[in-house]
PyMOL Python script that loads the backbone (N, CA, C, O; Angstrom):
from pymol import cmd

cmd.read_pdbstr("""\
ATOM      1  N   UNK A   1      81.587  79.347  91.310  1.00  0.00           N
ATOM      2  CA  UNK A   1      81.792  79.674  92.691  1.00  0.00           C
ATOM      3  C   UNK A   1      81.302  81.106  92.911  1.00  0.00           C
ATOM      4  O   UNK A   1      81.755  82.041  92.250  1.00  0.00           O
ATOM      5  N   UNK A   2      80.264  81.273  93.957  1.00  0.00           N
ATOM      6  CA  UNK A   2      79.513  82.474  94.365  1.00  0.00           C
ATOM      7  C   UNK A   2      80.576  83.627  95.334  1.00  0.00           C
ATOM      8  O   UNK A   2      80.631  83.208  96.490  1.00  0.00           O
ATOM      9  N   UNK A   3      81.144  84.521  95.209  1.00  0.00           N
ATOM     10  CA  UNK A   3      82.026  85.006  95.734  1.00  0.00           C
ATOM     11  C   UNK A   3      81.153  85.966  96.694  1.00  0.00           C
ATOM     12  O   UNK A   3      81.856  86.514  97.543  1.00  0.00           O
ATOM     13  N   UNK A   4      80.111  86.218  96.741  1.00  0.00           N
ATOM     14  CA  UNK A   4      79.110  87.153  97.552  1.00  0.00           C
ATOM     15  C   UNK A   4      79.319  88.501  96.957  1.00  0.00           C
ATOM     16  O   UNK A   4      79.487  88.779  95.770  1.00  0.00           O
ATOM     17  N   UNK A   5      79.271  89.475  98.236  1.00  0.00           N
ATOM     18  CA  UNK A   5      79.295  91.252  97.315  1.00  0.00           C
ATOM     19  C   UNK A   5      80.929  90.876  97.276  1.00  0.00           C
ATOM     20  O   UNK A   5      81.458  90.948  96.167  1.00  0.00           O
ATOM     21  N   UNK A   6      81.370  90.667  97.879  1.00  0.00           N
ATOM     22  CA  UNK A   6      82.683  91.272  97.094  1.00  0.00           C
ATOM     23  C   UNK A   6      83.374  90.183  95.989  1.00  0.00           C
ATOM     24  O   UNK A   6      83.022  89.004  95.955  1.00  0.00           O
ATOM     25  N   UNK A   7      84.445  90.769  95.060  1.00  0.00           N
ATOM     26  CA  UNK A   7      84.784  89.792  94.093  1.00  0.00           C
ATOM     27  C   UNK A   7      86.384  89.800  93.908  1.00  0.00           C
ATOM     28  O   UNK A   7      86.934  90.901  93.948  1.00  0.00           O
ATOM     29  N   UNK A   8      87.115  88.727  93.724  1.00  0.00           N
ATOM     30  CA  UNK A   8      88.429  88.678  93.684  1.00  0.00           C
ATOM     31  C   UNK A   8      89.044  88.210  92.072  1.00  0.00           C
ATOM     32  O   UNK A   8      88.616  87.340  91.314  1.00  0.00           O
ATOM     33  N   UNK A   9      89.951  88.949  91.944  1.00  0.00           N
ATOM     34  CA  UNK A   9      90.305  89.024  90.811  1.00  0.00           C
ATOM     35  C   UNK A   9      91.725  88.963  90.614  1.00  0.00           C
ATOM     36  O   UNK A   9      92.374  89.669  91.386  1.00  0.00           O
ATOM     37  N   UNK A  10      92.581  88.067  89.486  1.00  0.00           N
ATOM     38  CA  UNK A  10      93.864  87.790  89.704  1.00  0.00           C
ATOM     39  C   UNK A  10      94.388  88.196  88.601  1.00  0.00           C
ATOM     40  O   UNK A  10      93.805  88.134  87.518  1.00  0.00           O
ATOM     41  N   UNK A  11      95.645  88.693  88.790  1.00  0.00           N
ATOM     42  CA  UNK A  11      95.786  89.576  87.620  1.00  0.00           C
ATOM     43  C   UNK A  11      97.680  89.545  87.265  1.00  0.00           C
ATOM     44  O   UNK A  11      98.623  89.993  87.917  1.00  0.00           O
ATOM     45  N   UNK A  12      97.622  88.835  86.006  1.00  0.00           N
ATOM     46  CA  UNK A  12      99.335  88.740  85.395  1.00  0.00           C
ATOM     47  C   UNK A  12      99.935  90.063  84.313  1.00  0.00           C
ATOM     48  O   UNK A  12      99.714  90.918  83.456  1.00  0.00           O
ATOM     49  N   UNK A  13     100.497  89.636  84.857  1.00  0.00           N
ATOM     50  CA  UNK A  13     101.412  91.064  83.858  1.00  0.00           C
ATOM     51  C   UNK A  13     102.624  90.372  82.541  1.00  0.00           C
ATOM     52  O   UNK A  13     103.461  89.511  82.811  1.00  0.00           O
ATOM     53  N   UNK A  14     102.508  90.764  81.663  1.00  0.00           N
ATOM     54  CA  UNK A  14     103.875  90.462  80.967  1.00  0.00           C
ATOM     55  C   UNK A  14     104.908  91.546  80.987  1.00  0.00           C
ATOM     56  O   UNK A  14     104.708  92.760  81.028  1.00  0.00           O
ATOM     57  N   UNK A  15     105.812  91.033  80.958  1.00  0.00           N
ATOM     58  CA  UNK A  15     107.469  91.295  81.506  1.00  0.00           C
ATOM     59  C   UNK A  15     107.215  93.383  80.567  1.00  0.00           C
ATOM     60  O   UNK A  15     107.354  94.487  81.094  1.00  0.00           O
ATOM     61  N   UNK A  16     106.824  92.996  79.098  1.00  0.00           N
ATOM     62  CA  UNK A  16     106.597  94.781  78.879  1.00  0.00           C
ATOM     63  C   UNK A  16     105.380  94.915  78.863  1.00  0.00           C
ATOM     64  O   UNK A  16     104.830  94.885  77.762  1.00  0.00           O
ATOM     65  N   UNK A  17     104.682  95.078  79.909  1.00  0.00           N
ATOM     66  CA  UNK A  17     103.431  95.686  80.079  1.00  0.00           C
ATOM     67  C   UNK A  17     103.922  96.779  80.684  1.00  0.00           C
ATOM     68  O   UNK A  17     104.843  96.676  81.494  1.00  0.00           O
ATOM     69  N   UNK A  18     103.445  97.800  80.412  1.00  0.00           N
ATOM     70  CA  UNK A  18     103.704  99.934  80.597  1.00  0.00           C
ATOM     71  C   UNK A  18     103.381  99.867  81.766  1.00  0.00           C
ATOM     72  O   UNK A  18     104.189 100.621  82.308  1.00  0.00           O
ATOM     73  N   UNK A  19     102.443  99.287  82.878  1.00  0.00           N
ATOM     74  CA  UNK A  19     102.445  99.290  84.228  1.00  0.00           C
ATOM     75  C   UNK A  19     103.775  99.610  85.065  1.00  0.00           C
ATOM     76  O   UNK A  19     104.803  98.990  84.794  1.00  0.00           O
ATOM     77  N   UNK A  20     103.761 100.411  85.906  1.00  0.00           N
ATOM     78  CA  UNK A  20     104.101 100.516  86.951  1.00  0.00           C
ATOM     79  C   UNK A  20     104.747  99.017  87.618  1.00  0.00           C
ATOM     80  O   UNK A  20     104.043  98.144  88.125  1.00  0.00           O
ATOM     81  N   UNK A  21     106.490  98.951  87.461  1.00  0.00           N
ATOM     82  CA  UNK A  21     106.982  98.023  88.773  1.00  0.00           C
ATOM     83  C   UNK A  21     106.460  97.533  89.675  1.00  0.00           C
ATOM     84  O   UNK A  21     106.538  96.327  89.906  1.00  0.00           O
ATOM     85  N   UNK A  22     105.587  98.646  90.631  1.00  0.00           N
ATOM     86  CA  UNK A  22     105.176  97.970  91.614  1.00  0.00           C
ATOM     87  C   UNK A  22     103.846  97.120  91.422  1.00  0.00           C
ATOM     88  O   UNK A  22     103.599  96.054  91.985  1.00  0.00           O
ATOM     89  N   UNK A  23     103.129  97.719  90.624  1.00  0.00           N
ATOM     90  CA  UNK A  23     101.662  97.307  90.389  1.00  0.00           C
ATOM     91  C   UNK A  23     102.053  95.500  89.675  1.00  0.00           C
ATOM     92  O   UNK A  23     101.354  94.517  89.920  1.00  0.00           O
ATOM     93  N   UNK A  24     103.085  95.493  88.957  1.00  0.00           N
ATOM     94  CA  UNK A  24     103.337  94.142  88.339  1.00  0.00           C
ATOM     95  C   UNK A  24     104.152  93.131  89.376  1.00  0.00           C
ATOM     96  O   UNK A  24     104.247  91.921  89.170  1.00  0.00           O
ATOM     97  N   UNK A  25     104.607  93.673  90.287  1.00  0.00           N
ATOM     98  CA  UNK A  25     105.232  93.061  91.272  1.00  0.00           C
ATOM     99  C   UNK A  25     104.474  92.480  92.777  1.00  0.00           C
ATOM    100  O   UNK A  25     104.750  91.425  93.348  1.00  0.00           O
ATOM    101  N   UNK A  26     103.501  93.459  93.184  1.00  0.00           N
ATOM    102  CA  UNK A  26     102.622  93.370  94.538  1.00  0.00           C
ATOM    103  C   UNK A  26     101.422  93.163  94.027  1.00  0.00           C
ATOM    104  O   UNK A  26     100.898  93.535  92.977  1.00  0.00           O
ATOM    105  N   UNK A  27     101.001  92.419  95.051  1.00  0.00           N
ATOM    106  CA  UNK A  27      99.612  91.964  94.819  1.00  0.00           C
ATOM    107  C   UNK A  27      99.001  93.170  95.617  1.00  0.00           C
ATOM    108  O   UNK A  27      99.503  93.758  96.575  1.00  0.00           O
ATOM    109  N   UNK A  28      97.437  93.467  94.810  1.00  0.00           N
ATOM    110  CA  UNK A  28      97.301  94.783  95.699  1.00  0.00           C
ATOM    111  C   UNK A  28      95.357  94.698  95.873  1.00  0.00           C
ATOM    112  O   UNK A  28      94.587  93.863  95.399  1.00  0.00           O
ATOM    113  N   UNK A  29      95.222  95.260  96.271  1.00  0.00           N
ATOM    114  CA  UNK A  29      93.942  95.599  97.018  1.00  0.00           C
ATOM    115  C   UNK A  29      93.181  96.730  96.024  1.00  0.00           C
ATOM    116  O   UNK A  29      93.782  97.683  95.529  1.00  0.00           O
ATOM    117  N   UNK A  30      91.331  96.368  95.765  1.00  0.00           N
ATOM    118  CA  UNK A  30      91.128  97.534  95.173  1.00  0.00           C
ATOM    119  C   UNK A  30      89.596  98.122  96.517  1.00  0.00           C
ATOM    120  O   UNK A  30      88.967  97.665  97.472  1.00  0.00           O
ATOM    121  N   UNK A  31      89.693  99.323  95.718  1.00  0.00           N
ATOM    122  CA  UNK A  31      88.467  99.737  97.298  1.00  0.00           C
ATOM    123  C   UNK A  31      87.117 100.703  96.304  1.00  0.00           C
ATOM    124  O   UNK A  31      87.420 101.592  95.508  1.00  0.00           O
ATOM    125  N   UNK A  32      86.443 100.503  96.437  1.00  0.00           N
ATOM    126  CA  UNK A  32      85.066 101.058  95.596  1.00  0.00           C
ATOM    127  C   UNK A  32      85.016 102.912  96.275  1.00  0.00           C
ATOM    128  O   UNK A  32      85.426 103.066  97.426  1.00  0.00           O
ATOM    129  N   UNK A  33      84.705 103.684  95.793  1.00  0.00           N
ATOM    130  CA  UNK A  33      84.798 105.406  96.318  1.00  0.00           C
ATOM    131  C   UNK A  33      83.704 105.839  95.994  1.00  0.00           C
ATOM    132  O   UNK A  33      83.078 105.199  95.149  1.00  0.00           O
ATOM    133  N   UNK A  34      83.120 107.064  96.559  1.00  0.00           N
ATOM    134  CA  UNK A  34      82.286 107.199  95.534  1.00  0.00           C
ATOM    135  C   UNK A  34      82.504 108.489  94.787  1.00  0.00           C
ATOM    136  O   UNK A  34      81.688 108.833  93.931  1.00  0.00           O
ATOM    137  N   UNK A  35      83.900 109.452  95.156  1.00  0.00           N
ATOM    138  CA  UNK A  35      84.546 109.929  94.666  1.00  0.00           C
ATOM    139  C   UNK A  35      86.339 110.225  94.610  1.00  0.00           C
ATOM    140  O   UNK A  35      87.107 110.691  95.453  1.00  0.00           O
ATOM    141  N   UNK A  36      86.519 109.797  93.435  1.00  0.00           N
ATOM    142  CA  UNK A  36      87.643 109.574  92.714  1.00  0.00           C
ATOM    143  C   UNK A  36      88.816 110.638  93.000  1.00  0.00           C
ATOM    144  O   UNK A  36      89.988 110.336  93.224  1.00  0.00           O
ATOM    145  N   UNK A  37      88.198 112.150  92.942  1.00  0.00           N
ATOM    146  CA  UNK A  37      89.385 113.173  93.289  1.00  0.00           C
ATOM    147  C   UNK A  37      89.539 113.278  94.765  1.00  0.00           C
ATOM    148  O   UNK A  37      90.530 113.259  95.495  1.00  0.00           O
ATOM    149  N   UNK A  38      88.295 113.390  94.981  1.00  0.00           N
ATOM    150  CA  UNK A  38      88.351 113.673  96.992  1.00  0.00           C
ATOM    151  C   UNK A  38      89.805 112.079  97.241  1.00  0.00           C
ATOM    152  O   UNK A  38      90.904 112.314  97.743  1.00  0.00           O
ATOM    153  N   UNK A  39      89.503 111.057  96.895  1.00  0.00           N
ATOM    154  CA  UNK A  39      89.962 110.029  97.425  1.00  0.00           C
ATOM    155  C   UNK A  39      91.302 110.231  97.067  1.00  0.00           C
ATOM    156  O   UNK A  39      92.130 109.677  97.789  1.00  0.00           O
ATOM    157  N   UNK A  40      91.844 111.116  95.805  1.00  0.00           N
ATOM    158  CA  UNK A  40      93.536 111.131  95.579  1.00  0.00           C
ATOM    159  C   UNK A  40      93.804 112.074  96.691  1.00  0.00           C
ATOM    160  O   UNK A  40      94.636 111.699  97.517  1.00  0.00           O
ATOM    161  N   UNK A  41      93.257 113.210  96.855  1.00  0.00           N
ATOM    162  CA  UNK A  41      93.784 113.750  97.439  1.00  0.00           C
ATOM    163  C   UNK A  41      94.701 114.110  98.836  1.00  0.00           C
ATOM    164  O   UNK A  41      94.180 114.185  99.949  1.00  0.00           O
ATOM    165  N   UNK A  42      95.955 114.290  98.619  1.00  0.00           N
ATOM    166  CA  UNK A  42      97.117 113.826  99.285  1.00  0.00           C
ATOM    167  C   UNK A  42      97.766 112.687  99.114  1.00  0.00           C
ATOM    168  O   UNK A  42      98.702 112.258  99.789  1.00  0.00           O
ATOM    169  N   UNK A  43      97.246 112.203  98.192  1.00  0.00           N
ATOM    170  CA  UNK A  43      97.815 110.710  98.313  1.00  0.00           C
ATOM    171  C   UNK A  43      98.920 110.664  97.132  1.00  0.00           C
ATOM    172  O   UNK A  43      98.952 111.496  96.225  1.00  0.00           O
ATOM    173  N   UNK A  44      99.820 109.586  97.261  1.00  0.00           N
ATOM    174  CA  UNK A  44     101.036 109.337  96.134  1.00  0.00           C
ATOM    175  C   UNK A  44     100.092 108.153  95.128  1.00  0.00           C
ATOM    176  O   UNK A  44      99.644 107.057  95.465  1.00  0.00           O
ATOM    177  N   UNK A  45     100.006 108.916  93.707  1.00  0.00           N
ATOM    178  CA  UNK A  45      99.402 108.615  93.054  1.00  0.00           C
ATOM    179  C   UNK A  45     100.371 107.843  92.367  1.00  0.00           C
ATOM    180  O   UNK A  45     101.420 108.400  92.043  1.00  0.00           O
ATOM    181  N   UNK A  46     100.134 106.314  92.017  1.00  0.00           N
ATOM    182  CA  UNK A  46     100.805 105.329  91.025  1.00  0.00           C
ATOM    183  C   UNK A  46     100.424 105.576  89.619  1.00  0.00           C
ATOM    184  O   UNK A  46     101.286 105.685  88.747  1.00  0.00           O
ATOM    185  N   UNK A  47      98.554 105.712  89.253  1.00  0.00           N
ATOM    186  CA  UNK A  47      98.630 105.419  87.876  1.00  0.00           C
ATOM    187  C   UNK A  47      97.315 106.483  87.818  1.00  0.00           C
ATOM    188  O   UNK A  47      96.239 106.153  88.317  1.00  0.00           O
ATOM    189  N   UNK A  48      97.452 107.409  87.354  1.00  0.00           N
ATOM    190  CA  UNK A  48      96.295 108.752  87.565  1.00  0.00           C
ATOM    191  C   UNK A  48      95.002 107.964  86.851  1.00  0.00           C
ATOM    192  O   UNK A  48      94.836 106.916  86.227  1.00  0.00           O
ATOM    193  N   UNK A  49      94.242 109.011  87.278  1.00  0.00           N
ATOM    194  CA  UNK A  49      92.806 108.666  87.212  1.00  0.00           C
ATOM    195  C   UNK A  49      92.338 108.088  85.634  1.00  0.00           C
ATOM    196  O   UNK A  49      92.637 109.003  84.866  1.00  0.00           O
ATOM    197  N   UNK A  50      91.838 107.154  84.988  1.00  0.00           N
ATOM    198  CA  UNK A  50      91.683 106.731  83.726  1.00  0.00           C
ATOM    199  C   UNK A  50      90.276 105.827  83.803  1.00  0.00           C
ATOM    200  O   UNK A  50      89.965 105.063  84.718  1.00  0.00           O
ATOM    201  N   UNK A  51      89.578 106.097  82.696  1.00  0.00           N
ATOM    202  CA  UNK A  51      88.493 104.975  82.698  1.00  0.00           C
ATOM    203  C   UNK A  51      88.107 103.277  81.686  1.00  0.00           C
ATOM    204  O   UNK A  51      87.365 102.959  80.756  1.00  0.00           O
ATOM    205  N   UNK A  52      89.065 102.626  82.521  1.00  0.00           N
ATOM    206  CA  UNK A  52      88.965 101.119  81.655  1.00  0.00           C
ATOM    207  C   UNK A  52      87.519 100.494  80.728  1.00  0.00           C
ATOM    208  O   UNK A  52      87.565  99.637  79.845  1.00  0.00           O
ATOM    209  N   UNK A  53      86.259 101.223  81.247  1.00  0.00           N
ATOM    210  CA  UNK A  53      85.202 100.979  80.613  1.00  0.00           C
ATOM    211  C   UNK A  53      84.081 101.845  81.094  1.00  0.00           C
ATOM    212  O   UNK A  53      84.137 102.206  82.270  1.00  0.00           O
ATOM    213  N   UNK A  54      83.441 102.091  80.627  1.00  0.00           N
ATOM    214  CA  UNK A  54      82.441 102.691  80.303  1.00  0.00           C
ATOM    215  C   UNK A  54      81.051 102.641  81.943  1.00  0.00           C
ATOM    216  O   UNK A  54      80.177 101.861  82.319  1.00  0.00           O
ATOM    217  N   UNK A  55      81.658 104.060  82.450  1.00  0.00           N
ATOM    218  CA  UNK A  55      81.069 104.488  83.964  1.00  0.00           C
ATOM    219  C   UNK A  55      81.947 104.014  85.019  1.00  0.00           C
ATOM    220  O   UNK A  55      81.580 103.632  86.130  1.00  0.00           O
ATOM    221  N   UNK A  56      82.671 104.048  84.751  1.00  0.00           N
ATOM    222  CA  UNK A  56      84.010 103.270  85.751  1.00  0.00           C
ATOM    223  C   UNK A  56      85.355 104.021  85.393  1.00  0.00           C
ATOM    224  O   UNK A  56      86.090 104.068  84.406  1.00  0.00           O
ATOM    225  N   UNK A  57      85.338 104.530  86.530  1.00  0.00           N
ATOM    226  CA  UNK A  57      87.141 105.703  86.728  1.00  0.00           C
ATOM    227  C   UNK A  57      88.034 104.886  87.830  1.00  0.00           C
ATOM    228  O   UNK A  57      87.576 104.816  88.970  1.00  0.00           O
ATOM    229  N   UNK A  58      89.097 104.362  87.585  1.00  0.00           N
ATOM    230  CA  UNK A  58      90.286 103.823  88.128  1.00  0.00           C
ATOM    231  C   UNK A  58      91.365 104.821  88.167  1.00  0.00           C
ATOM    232  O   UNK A  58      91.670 105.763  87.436  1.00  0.00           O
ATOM    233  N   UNK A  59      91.941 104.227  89.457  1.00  0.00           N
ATOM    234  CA  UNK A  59      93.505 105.177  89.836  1.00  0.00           C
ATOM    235  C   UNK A  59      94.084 103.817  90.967  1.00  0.00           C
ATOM    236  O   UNK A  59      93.466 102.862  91.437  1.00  0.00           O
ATOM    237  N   UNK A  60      95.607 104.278  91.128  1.00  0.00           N
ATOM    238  CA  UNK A  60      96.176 103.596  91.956  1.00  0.00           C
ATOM    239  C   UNK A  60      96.947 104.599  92.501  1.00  0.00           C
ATOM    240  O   UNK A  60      97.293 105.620  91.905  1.00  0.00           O
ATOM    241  N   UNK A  61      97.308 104.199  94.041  1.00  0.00           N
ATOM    242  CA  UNK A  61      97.706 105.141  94.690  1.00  0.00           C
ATOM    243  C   UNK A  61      99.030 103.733  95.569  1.00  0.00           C
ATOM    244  O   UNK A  61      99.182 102.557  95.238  1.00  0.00           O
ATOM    245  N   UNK A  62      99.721 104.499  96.664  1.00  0.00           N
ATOM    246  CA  UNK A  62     100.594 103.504  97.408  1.00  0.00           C
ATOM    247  C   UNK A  62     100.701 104.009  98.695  1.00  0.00           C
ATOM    248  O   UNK A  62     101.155 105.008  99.254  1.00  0.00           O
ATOM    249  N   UNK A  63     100.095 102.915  98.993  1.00  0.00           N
ATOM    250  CA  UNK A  63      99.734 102.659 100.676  1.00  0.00           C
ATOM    251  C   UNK A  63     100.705 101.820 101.528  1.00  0.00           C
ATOM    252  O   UNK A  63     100.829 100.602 101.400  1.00  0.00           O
ATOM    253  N   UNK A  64     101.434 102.640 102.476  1.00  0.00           N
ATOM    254  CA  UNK A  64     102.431 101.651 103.201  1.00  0.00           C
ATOM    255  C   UNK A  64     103.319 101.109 102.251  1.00  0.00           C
ATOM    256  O   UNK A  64     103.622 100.029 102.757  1.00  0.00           O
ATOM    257  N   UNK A  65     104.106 101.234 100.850  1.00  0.00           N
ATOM    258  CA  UNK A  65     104.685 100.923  99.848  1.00  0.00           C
ATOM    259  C   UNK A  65     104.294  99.804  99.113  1.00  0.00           C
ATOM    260  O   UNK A  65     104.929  99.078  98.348  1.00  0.00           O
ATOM    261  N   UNK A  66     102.310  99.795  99.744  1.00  0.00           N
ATOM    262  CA  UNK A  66     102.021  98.507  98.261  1.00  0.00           C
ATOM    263  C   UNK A  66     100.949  99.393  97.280  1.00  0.00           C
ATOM    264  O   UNK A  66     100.744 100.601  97.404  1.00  0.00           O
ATOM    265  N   UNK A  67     100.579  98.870  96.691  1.00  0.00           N
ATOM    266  CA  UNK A  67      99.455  99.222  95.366  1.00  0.00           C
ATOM    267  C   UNK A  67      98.650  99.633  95.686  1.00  0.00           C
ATOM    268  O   UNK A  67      98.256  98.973  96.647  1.00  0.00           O
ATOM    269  N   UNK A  68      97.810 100.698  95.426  1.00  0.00           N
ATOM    270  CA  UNK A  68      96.257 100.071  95.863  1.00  0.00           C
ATOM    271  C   UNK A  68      95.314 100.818  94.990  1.00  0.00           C
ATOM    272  O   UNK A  68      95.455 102.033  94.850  1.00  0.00           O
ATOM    273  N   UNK A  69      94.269 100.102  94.337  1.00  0.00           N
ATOM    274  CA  UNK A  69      93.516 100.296  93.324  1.00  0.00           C
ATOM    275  C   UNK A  69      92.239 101.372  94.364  1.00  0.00           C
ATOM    276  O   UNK A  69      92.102 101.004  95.530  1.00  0.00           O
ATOM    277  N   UNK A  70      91.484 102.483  93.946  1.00  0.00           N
ATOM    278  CA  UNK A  70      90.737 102.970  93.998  1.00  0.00           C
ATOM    279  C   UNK A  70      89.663 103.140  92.719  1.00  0.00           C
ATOM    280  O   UNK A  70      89.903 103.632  91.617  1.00  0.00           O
ATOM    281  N   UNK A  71      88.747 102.731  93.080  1.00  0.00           N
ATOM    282  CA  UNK A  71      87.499 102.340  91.597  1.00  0.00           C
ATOM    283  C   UNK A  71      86.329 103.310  91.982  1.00  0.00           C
ATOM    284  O   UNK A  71      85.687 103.242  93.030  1.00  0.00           O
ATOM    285  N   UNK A  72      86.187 104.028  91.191  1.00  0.00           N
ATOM    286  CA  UNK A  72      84.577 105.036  91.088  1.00  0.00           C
ATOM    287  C   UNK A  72      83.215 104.338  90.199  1.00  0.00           C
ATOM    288  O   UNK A  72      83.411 104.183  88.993  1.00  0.00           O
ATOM    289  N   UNK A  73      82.243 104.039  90.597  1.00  0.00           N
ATOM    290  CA  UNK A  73      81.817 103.430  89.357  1.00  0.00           C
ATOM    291  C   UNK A  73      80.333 104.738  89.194  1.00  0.00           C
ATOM    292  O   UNK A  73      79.677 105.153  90.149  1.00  0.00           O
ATOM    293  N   UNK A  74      80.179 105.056  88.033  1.00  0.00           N
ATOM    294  CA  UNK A  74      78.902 106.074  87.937  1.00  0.00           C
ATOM    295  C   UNK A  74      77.618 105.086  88.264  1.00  0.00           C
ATOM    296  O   UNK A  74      77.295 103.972  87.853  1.00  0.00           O
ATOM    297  N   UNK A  75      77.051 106.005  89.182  1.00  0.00           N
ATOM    298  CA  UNK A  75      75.395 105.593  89.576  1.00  0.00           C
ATOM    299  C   UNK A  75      74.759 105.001  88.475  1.00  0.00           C
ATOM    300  O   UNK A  75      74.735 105.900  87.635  1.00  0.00           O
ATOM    301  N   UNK A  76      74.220 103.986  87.988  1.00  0.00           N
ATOM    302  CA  UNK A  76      72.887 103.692  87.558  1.00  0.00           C
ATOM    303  C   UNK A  76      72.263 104.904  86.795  1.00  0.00           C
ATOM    304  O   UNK A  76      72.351 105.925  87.478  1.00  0.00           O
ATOM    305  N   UNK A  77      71.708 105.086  85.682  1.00  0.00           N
ATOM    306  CA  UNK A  77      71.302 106.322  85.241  1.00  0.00           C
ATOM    307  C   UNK A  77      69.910 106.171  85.522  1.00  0.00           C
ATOM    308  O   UNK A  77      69.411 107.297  85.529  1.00  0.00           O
ATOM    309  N   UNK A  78      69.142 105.381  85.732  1.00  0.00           N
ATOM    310  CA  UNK A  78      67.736 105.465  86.752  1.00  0.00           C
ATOM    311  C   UNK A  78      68.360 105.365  88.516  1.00  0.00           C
ATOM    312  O   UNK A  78      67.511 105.190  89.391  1.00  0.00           O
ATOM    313  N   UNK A  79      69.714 105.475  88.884  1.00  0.00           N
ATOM    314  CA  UNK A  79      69.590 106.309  90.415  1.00  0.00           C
ATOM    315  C   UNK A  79      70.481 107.320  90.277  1.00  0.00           C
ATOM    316  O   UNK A  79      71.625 107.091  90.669  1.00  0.00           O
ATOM    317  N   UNK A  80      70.194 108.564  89.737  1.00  0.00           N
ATOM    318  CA  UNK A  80      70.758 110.139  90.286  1.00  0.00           C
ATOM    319  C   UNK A  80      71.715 110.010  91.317  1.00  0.00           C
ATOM    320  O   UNK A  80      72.931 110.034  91.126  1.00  0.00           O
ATOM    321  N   UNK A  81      71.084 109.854  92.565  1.00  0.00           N
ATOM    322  CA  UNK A  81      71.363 109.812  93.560  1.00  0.00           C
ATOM    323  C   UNK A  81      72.714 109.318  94.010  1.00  0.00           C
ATOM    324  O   UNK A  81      73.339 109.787  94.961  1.00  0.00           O
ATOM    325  N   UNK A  82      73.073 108.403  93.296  1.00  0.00           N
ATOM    326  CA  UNK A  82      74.639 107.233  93.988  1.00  0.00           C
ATOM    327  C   UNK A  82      73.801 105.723  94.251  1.00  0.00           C
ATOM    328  O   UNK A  82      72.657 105.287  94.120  1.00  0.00           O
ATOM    329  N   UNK A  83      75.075 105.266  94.682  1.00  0.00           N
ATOM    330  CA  UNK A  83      74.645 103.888  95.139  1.00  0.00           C
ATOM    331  C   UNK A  83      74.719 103.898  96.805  1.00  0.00           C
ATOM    332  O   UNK A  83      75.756 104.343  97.296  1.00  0.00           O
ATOM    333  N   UNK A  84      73.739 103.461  97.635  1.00  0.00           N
ATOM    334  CA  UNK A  84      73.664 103.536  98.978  1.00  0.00           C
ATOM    335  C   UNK A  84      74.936 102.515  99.455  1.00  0.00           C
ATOM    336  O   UNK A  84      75.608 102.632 100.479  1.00  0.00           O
ATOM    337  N   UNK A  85      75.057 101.490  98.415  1.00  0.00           N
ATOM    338  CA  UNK A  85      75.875 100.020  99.190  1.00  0.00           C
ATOM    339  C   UNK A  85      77.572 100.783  99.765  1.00  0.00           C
ATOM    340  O   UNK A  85      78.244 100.477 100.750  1.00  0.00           O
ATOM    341  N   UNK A  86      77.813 101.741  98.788  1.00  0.00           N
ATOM    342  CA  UNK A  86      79.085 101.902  98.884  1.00  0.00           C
ATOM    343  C   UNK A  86      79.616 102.263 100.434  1.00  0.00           C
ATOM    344  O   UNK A  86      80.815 102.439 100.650  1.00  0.00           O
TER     345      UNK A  86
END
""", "prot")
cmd.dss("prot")
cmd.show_as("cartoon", "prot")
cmd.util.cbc("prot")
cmd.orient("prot")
């Protein structure tokens, strides 16, 4: 199944996974940035900035008292520049 640009992803927790209550409890939303500190800033940070793989910086923050994933991903190393899509 072709999900187009965007992609959905479902995600279980076990009962001791180190996550955050809320993050194992609410279903939450993630949003692409194209920077990671500008985007915490002011915000109530759930799970500070960390990188799950390789050119990709994750954080969660809480919006209206749900989750919400913020994702950085590094440019392409043939585009300098950024990615225009974001």
């Amino acid at each position: 199944m072709s999900a187009g640009p965007a992609g959905i992803e479902w995600m279980r927790f076990e009962a001791d996974s180190p996550l955050p209550g809320l993050v194992k409890a609410v279903p939450h939303v993630a949003f692409e940035v194209r920077d990671l500190e500008a985007a915490l800033e002011g915000r109530e940070v759930l799970i500070a900035p960390n990188s799950p793989s390789e050119g990709v910086r994750v954080a969660f923050i809480v919006e209206n008292g749900a989750p919400v994933e913020l994702i950085e991903i590094a440019p392409p190393s043939d585009d300098p520049g950024g990615r225009d899509e974001r």
